[in-house]
C-alpha positions as CSV (number, residue, x, y, z in Angstrom):
1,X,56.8,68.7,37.7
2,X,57.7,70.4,34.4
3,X,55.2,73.2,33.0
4,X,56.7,72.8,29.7
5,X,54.5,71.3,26.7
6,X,56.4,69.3,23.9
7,X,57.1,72.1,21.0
8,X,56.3,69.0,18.5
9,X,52.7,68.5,20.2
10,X,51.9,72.4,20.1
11,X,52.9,72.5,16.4
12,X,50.3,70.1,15.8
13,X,47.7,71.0,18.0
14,X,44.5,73.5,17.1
15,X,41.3,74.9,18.4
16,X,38.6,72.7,17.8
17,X,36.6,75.4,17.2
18,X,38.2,77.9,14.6
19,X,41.2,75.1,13.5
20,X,43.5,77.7,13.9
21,X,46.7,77.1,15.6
22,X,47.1,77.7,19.7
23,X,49.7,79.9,21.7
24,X,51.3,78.2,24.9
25,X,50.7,80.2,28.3
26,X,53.6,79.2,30.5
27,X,52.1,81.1,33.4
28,X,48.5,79.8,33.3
29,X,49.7,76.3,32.0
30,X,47.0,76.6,29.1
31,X,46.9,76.2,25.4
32,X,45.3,79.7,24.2
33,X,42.8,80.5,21.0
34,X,42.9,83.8,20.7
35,X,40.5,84.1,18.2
36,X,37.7,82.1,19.8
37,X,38.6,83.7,23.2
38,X,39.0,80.3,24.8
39,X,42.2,78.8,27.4
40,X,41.8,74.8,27.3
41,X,43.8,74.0,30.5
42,X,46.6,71.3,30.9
43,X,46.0,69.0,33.1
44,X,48.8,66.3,34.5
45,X,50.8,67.1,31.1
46,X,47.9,66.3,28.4
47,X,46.0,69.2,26.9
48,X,42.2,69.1,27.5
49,X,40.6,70.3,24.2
50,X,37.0,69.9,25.0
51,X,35.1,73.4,24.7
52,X,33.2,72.4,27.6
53,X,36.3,72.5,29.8
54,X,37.9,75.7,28.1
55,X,38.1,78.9,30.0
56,X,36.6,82.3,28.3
57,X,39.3,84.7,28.3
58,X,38.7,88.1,29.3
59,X,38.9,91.0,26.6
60,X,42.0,92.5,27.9
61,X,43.8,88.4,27.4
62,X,43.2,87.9,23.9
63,X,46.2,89.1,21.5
64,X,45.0,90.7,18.5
């Protein structure tokens, strides 16, 4: 099973909360908003944008 997510898709795809554009985490496998300090995981290939679902990341995680 590949971790990779289609460059296409992640060009497209943004945080439903702030509409900004997400960063890929190969290591985790989730799609990252930094600037509402959430990780949406990836689950069997398809991104799971719901906020309900969405990991808070810890202070020292979020790229400034």
């Amino acid at each position: 099973m590949s971790h990779e997510i289609d460059p296409k898709l992640l060009e497209i795809l943004v945080c439903p909360i702030t509409k900004v554009p997400l960063r890929y985490d190969l290591k985790a496998h989730e799609l990252i908003s930094d600037q509402a300090g959430l990780a949406y995981p990836i689950r069997d290939g398809i991104p799971v944008m719901l906020t309900d679902e969405a990991r808070t990341l810890k202070p020292s995680e979020i790229k400034k």
